[in-house]
C-alpha positions, 0 to 999 in steps of 0.5 A: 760750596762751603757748609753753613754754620749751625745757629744758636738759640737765641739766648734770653739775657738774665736780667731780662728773665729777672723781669719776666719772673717778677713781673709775672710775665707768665704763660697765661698771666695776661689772661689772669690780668685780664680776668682782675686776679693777682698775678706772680708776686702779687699774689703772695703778698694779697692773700694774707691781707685778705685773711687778716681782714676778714679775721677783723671784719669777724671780731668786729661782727662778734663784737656787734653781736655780742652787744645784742646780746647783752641789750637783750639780755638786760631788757629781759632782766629789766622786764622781770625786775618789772614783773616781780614788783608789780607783783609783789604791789599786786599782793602787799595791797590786795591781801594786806591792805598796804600794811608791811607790817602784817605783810612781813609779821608771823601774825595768825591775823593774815588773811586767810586768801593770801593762804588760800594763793599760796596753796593754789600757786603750789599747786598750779604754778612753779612758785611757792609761798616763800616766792610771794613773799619775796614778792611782797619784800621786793615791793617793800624795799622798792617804795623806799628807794628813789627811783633813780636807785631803784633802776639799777638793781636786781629783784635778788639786791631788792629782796636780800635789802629787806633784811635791812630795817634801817632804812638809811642804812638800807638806802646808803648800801643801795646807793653803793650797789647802784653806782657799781661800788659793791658787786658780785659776792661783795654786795651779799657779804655787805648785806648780810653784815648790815642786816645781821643775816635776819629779817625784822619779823620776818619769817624764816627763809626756807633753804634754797635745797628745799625750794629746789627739790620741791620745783623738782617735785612739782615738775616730775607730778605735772609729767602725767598732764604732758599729752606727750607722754600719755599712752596713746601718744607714746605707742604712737612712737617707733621703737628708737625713739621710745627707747631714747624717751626710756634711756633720758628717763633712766638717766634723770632716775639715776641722777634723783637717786644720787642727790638723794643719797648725797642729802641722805649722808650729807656728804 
């Protein structure tokens, strides 16, 4: 009986492995088709699509929240643009009866309660004196703007125009501030060359350093009304939280004692 030949494995054609691999026709591809998830080559090509998506559905997020922002911002910036001229009305017609001149004039005639506020607000507030009376200016401009003016611009370009005594240059410069052709430094130098850096009658402007190391003052004197820092509230405290309490404060010395030494040498 003659002996049977061996038989070879079948042999799979190249073209056809070809196929197989570019079709993704895999072990487990059909559970993969099945489950809807990307299979062989597809895969590669899908997932940078998704990245560069997702990377455009979070710019345009960011964009979208940004402009919240913005909106906020502007609506709060409006509320205290608001806030500062119905002020400022509040005290140019209560203690001055209307009168800008006696508002803006060194007269001893002023009322004695407008001096009697200023000391309270002092005392009681984080304003002081030369806060009111920016208050009154920014009213006093403000009545002679028109409204449409008015809108756009800030209680600083209000207060900085009231350097200005002619009322038409002070209402074409606001114009140019309004429509966006002065910004930023420019509308500072413009105002500061208009106005010849002074006010008519006014007094002098008390320098921002001494406005800002009086708030500093006034703040650290209203620490002792913080029941958060009273003794029975701080031995309350474990031990790592006073000593982290202690080291902010060192730190807040140490920083006070620079500033002083910087004004000291005015270096």
């Amino acid at each position: 009986m003659a002996a049977r030949k061996p038989t070879k494995p079948r042999q799979t054609e190249p073209s056809t492995r070809l196929r197989a691999r570019s079709t993704g026709a895999t072990p487990g591809a059909g559970a993969r088709r099945a489950a809807g998830k990307p299979v062989g080559v597809l895969a590669s090509a899908i997932v940078p699509i998704k990245r560069s998506a997702a990377r455009e559905l979070e710019r345009k997020a960011d964009g979208r929240l940004v402009s919240r922002s913005i909106a906020l911002l502007l609506a709060h910036q409006e509320r205290v643009a608001d806030s500062e001229r119905t002020i400022g009305e509040h005290l140019l017609e209560t203690y001055f009866d209307g009168d800008v001149e006696l508002a803006r004039s060194k007269s001893p005639s002023k009322p004695l309660s407008f001096a009697s506020l200023a000391e309270r607000v002092e005392r009681e507030t984080l304003w002081d004196e030369h806060d009111l009376r920016r208050f009154v200016i920014v009213a006093i401009v403000s009545r002679s703007l028109a409204l449409r003016v008015l809108s756009k611009l800030t209680p600083d370009q209000l207060y900085r125009l009231g350097s200005i005594d002619a009322l038409v240059e002070r209402r074409k410069l606001a114009a140019r501030i309004a429509s966006g052709e002065l910004a930023g430094h420019a509308v500072r130098d413009a105002i500061a060359k208009a106005g010849a850096g002074e006010r008519s009658g006014g007094p002098r402007s008390t320098p921002r350093a001494v406005r800002l190391a009086r708030s500093l003052a006034k703040a650290v004197e209203r620490i002792d009304d913080d029941d958060a820092l009273l003794p029975r509230a701080l031995r309350a405290l474990d031990s790592e939280t006073r000593t982290e309490v202690a080291r902010a404060l060192d730190a807040a010395a140490d920083k006070l004692r620079a500033l002083e030494r910087r004004v000291r040498e005015g270096s």
